[in-house]
MARLUM-702007 format. One record per residue (C-alpha): y, x, z; residue in one letter. Coordinates in steps of 0.05 Angstrom, whole numbers, padded with zeros to 5 digits, always signed. Each point is the difference from the previous one (the first is absolute). Layout:
MARLUM-702007
YXZA ...
***
This chain:
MARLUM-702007
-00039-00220+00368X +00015+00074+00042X -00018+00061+00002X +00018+00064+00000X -00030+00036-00064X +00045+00016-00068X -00019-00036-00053X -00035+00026-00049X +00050-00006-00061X +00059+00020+00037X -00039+00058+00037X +00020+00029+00072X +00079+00015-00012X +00032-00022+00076X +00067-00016-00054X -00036-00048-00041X -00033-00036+00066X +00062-00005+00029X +00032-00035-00055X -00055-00055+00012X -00062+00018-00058X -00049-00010+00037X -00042-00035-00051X +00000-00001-00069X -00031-00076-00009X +00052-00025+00061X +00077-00017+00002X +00037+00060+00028X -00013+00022+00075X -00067-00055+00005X -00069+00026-00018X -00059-00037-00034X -00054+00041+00011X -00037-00001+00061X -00032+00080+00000X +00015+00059-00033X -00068-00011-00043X +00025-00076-00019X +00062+00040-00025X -00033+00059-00037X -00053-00063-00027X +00061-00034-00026X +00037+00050-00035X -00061+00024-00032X -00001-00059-00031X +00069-00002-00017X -00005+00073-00027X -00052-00024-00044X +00027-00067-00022X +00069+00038-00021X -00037+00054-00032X -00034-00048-00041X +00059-00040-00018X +00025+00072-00030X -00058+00010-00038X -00009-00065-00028X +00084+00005-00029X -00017+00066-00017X -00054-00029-00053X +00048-00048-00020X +00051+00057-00017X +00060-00026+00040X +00038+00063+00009X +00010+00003+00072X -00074-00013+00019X -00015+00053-00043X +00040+00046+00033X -00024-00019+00065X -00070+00010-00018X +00019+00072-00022X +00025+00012+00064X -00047-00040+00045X -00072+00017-00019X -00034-00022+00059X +00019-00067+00050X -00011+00052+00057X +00073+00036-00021X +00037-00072-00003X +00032-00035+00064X -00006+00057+00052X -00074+00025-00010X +00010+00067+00007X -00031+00020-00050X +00022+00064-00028X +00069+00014+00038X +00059-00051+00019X +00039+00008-00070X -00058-00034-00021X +00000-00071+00045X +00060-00026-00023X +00004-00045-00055X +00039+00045-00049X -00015+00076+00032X +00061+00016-00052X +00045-00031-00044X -00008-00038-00053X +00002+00022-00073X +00068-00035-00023X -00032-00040-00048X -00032-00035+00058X +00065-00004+00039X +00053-00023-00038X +00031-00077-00003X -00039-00053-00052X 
***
């Protein structure tokens, strides 16, 4: 598949193009979906299936899902959605408490 829209996780950055993400779902510099809607479909879904996995942890009390749902309280901020500012698409918009970081 080509074409010449950013995806919608990795957002318009000409950098991050160039390197080859063109598509979350594909192998580096190869694209899956076949429109800019079949991509914004797709990570919707995938925005919602992560935030879900964090929620369902979360009940289970495993520490780092819990922390994840304190920071993520919506799918839309999760994967590039643009929800609410950039610090907040990343997968950890800061660091980790050390508890959550430190060697088993």
């Amino acid at each position: 598949m080509t074409g010449d829209w950013p995806c919608d996780a990795y957002g318009p950055d000409p950098e991050v193009r160039a390197a080859g993400a063109l598509c979350f779902f594909a192998d580096t510099g190869k694209r899956l979906c076949a429109s800019p809607e079949e991509c914004r479909e797709k990570m919707t879904a995938e925005r919602q299936r992560v935030w879900q996995r964090i929620q369902d942890g979360a009940a289970r009390g495993e520490p780092d899902m819990v922390y994840l749902a304190g920071e993520f309280t919506r799918p839309e901020q999760l994967l590039g959605g643009g929800d609410g500012g950039e610090e907040e698409c990343s997968l950890w918009p800061r660091p980790r408490p050390p508890a959550l970081t430190a060697a088993p």
